[in-house]
N, C-alpha and C positions, 0 to 999 in steps of 0.2 A: 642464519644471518638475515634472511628477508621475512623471516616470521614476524619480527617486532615492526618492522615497517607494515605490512600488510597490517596489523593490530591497531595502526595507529593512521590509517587510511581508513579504515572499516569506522572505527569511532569517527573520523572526521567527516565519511559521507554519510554517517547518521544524522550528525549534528546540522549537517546543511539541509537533509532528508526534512529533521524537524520542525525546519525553519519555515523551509517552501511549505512545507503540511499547513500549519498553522497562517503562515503569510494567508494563504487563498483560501482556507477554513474562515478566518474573521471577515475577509474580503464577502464570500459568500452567507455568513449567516447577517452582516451587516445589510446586503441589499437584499435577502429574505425576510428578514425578520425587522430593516429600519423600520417603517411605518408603523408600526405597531408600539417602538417604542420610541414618543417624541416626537414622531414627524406628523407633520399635519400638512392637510393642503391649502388650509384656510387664513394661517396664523405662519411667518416666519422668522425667525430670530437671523434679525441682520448682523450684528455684530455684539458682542459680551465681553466688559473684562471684569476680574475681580478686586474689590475694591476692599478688600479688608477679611476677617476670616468667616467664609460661613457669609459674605455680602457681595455683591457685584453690581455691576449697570449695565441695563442691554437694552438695543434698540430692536422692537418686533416691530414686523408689516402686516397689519389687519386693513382687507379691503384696500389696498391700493393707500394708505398711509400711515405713517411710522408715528413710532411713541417712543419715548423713554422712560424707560421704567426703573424702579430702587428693588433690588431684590434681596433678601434675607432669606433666614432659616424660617421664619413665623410669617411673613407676610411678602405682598409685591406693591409697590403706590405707582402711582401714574407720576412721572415728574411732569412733562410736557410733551405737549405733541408739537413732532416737528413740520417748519416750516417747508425746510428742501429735504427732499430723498435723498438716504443716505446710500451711495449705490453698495449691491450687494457683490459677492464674490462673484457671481458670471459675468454682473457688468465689468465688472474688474477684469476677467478675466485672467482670474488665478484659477491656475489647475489645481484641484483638489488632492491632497495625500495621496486616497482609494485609488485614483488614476495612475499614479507612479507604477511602473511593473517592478516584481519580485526583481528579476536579475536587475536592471535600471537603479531602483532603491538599494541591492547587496554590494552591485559595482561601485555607489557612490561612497557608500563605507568603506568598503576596502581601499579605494582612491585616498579619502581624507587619512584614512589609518594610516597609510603608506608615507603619504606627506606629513605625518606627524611624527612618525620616524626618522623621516628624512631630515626634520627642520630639528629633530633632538641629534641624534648624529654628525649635525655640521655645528652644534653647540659645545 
């Protein structure tokens, strides 16, 4: 009678096992291995959206001032450079993804999950 239970604990602390593995697996080869791909210390991408498919606009910081740029799959143009600093995320100061912890980021899903039950059940 508690064999199927135990069966079905064992699958579920693998699956959280997997989670944590992987959460602090990407965490660490991302601050191993960023610089190498993309980051620079000379050139910064302040902000990017995309503006169509395979196209977007992004403002980089070269040397203490910003450009906007047109980006495609074939090419990059310079639209303008701008006048005022567009501040970046530490001005901002938005905490980044990376920073969130594993338990912090899993509690906040299971929270929303929970209240999305909760708001389907009083429906």
């Amino acid at each position: 009678m508690l064999e199927p239970f135990l069966h079905i604990l064992e699958g579920f602390l693998g699956i959280v096992a997997v989670l944590f593995l992987a959460y602090y697996l990407t965490r660490f080869y991302a601050k191993k291995f960023g610089t190498a791909f993309g980051h620079s210390q000379n050139i910064k991408v302040v902000d990017r959206i995309p503006v169509g498919k395979g196209s977007s606009i992004a403002v980089i910081e070269l040397q203490e001032k910003q450009y906007m740029v047109g980006i495609t799959e074939h090419s990059i143009n310079l639209i303008s450079a701008l006048d005022e600093k567009l501040p970046s995320q530490e001005e901002k100061q938005i905490s980044p993804i990376a920073d969130v912890g594993f338990f912090k980021a899993f509690k906040t899903v299971l929270t929303k999950e929970s209240e999305d039950k909760d708001d389907r059940d009083l429906q």
